[in-house]
SERO-177570 format. One line per field, with one value per residue (C-alpha): residue number from 1; residue in one letter; chain; x, y, z. Coordinates in pm, 1 decimal. Layout:
<pts>
nr: c(NUM, ...)
rest: c(a, ...)
kette: c(A, ...)
X: c(X, ...)
Y: c(Y, ...)
Z: c(Z, ...)
</pts>
This chain:
<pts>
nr: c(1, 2, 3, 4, 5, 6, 7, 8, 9, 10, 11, 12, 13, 14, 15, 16, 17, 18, 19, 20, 21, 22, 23, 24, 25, 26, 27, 28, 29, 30, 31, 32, 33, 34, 35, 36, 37, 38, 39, 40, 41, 42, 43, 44, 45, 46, 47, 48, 49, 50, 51, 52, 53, 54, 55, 56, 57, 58, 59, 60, 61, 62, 63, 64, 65, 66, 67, 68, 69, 70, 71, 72, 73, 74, 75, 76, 77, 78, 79, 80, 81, 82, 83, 84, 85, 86, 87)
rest: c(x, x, x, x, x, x, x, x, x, x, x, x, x, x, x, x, x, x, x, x, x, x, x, x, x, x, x, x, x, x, x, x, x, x, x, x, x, x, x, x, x, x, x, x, x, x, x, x, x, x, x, x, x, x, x, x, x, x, x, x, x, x, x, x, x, x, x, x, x, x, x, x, x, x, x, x, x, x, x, x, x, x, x, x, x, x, x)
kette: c(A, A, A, A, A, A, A, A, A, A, A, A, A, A, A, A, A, A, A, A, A, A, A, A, A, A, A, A, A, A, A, A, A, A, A, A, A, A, A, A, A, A, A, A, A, A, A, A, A, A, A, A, A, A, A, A, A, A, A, A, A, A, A, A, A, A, A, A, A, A, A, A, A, A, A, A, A, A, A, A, A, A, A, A, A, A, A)
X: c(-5429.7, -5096.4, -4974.6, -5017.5, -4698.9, -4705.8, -4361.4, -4258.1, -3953.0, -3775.3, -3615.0, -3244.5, -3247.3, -3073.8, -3380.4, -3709.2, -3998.7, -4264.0, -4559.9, -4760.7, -5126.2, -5018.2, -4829.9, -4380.2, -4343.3, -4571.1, -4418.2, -4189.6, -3913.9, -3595.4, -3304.4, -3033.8, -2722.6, -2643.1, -2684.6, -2562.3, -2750.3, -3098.7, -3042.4, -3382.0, -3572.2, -3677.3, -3755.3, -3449.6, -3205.3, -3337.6, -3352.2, -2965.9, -2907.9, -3009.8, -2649.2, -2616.3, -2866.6, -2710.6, -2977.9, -3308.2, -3569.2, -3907.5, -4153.5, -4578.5, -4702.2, -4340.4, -4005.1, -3769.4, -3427.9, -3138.1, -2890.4, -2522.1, -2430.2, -2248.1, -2540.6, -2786.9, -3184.4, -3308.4, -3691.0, -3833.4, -3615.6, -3702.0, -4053.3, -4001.0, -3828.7, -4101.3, -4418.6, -4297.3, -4217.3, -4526.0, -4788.0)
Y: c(6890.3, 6651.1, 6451.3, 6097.1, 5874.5, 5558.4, 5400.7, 5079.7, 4879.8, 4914.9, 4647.5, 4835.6, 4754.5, 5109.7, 5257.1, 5325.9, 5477.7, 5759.6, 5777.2, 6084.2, 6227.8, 6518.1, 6608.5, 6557.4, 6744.0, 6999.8, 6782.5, 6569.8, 6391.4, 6508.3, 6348.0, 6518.1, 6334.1, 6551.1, 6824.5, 7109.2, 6993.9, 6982.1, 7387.5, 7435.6, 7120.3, 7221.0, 6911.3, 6729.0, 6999.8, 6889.9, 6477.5, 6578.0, 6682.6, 6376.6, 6157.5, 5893.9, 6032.1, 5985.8, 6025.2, 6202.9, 6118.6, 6331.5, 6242.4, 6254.3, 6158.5, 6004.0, 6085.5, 5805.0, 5830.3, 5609.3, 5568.4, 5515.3, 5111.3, 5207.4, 5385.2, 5319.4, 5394.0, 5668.6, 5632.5, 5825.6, 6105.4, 6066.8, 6072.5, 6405.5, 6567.7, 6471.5, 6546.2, 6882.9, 6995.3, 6866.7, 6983.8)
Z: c(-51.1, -39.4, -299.7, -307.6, -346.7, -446.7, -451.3, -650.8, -757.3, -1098.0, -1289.2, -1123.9, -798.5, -774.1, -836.8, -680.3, -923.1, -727.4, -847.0, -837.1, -797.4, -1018.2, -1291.6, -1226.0, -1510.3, -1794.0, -2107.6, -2214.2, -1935.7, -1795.2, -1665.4, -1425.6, -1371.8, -1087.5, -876.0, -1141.6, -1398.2, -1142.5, -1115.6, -1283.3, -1125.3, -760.3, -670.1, -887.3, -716.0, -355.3, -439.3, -455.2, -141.3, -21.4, 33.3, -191.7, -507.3, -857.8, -1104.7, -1066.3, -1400.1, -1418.7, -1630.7, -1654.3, -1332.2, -1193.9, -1048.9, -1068.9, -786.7, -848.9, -571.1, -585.4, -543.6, -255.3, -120.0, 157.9, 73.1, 222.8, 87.0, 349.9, 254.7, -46.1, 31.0, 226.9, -23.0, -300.4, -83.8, -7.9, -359.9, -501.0, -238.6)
</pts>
């Protein structure tokens, strides 16, 4: 069975909040600033490859991707990238 997404706005308009049919995360929240620090986040680690990602924010049921200001958004990258780790 696939995950459902259900994207939605943020109060930063640099930011785009996913929200999940399952669990993001077992406990607690984690943030990753970049792609070194997302070494032990599958899904965090591939939200980086995507151009343009500068923070990546797990927690409960939601993964929240902030782009860089300069950036375009790629959501259905995004999208692609979250579907596949999750399902």
């Amino acid at each position: 069975m696939s995950v459902q997404i259900t994207p939605s706005t943020t109060p930063n308009e640099n930011a785009m909040k996913y929200t999940l049919s399952c669990q993001a995360i077992d406990s607690g929240y984690k943030t990753f600033a970049n792609a070194e620090a997302a070494e032990e986040s599958a899904v965090a680690k591939a939200l980086f490859a995507i151009d343009g990602v500068a923070q990546v924010f797990l927690m409960a049921d939601f993964v929240t991707v902030t782009k860089k200001v300069e950036s375009n958004w790629s959501e259905s990258s995004v999208l692609a990238v979250i579907e596949s780790s999750y399902s």
